[in-house]
N, C-alpha and C positions, 0 to 999 in steps of 0.2 A: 277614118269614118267607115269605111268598107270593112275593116275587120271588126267593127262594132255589128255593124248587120248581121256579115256572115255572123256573127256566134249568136246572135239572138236568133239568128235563124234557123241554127242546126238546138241550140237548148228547145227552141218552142217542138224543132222534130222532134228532138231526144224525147221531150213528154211526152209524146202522142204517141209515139213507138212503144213507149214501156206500157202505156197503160193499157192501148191497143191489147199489145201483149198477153199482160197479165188479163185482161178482160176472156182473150180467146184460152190462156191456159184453164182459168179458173174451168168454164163453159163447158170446155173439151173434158174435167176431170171430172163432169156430172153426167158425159156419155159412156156408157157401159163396151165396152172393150170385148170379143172373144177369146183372149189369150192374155197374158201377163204380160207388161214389160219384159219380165226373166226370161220369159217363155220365146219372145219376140228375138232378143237376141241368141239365144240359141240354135234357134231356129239360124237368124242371117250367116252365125259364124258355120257352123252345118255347110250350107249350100253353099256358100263362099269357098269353102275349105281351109277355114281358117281354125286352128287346134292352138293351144297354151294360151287363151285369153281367160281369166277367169271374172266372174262377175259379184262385185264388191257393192254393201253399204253404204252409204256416205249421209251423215246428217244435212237438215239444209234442206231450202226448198230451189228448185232448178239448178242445183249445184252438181247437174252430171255433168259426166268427161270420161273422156279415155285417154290412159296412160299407155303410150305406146312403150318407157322404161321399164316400168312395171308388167307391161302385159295384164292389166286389167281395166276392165270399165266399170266406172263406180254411178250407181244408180242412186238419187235422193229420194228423202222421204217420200215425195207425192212421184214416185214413177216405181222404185224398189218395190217388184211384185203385185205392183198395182195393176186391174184391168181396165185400164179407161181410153178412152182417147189421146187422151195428151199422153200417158204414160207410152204408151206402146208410138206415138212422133217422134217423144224425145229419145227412148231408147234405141228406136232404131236410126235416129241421128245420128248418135254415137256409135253406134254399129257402123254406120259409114265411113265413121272416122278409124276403125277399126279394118275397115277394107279398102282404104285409101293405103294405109300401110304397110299391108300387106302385098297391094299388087306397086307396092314401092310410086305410086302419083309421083310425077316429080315436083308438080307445085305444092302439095304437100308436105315433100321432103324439103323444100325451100322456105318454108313455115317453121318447122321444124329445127331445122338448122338458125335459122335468127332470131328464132322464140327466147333463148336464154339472156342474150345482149337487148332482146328490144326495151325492156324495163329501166336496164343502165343506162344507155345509149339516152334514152327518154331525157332524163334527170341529168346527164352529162354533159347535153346539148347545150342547157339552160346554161351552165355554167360557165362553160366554155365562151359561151355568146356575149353572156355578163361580164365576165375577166374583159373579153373585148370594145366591149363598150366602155368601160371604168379606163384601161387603157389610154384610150382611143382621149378621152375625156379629160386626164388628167396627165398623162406621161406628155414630156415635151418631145413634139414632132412625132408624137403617138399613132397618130391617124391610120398610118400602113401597118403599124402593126397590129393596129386592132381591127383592119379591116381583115385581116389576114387570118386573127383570129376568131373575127365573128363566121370567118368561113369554114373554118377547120369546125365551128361547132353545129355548122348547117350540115355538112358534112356526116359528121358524128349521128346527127337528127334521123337520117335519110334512110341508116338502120332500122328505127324505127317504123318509120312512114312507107318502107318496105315491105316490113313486116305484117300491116294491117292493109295495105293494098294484096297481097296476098292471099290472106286470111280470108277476105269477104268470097272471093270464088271457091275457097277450101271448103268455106262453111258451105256453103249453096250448091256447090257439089256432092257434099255428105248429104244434105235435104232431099236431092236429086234422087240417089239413092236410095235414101229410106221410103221416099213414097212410091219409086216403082216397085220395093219390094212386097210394098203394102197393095200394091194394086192385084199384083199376081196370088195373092194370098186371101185368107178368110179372118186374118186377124178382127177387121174391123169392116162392122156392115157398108157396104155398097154405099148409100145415102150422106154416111158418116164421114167419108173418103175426104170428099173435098175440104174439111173444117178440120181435118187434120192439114192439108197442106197449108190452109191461113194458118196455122200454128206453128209450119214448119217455115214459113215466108214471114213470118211477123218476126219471130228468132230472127231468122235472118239477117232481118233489119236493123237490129239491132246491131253487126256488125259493119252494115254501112255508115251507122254513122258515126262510128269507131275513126273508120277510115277519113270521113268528112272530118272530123276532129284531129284529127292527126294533119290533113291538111292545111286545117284553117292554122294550127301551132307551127306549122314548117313556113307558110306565109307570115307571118307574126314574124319568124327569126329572122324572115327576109326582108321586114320592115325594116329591125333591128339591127341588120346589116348595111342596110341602104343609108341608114341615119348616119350609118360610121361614115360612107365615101365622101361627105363631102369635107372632113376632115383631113383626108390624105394630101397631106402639105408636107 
């Protein structure tokens, strides 16, 4: 019953968040901007002193990021060279994530490092959990061993749910960032300031409830686990 809630309850946030969202990028991309996204980041890698990051393309709408592999940040349609409000949040987002790894963050680097496995790890959980349960369900005096292995795949899960517990301070760090560099600067008028940072806090959001979901699936396995113990005969 309670895991029925939670998920009606983070779906109802998840819509309010995106649309929130999109409502403030669209708004922010009808305010005129002093400087380009391109421009914005140059600037941040500049006075950072950050050198060999070049700044790329990317079709898509809010489809930026920075490729710390690569050494570039790829700007989407509505931010590549755009002067607007949103454009010059979001680039200088990514420019924060651009100076996160440069002065080496360690929580960063700890994103980083579990970013590859969390997608696996994701899908692997599930499976591992299921083997356990079928187990657990059908092998004679199964019980231990599928509680055993509904653990190893909660386990396996945790990678994950690491990963986005992480993540949400990474991101909100990188926002941190972009907006004090906004404050010190003339990028964007005075008046205009703070509606960029509900566009940098609305993003945000979106990754908390990343993590809420990643939560409410780790409790799920733990349902899924608990189901097996009373099995262990």
């Amino acid at each position: 019953m309670w895991y029925y809630i939670l998920a009606g309850a983070i779906m109802i946030w998840s819509f309010v968040v995106q649309i929130s969202l999109q409502g403030k990028a669209k708004k922010g991309a009808t305010m005129p901007a002093n400087v380009t996204a391109n421009e914005v980041v140059q600037q941040m890698l500049q006075d950072h002193g950050i050198t060999g990051i070049t700044i790329c393309h990317k079709n898509g709408e809010l489809t930026d990021c920075y490729s710390p592999r690569e050494g570039k940040i790829y700007l989407s349609d509505t931010t590549y060279n755009q002067a607007t409000v949103t454009a010059v949040a979001v680039a200088a987002h990514e420019c924060g994530h651009a100076i996160q790894d440069h002065e080496r963050m360690l929580i960063y680097r700890i994103r980083q490092f579990l970013a590859p496995a969390a997608g696996f790890c994701s899908s692997a959980s599930w499976i591992i959990v299921m083997a356990g349960l079928v187990i657990a369900g059908v092998a004679e005096h199964g019980g231990e061993i599928g509680f055993t292995i509904c653990n190893l795949g909660i386990l396996v899960y945790m990678v994950t749910f690491l990963f986005y517990l992480v993540m949400l301070p990474v991101e909100r760090n990188a926002s941190r960032r972009a907006y004090k560099d906004m404050k010190q600067t003339s990028w964007i008028r005075e008046e205009n300031r703070a509606y960029a940072y509900k566009i940098l806090r609305a993003a945000g959001d979106t990754y908390a409830i990343s993590l809420a979901s990643s939560a409410l699936t780790l409790f799920r396995l733990l349902l899924i686990r608990n189901s097996v113990r009373g099995r262990r005969r």
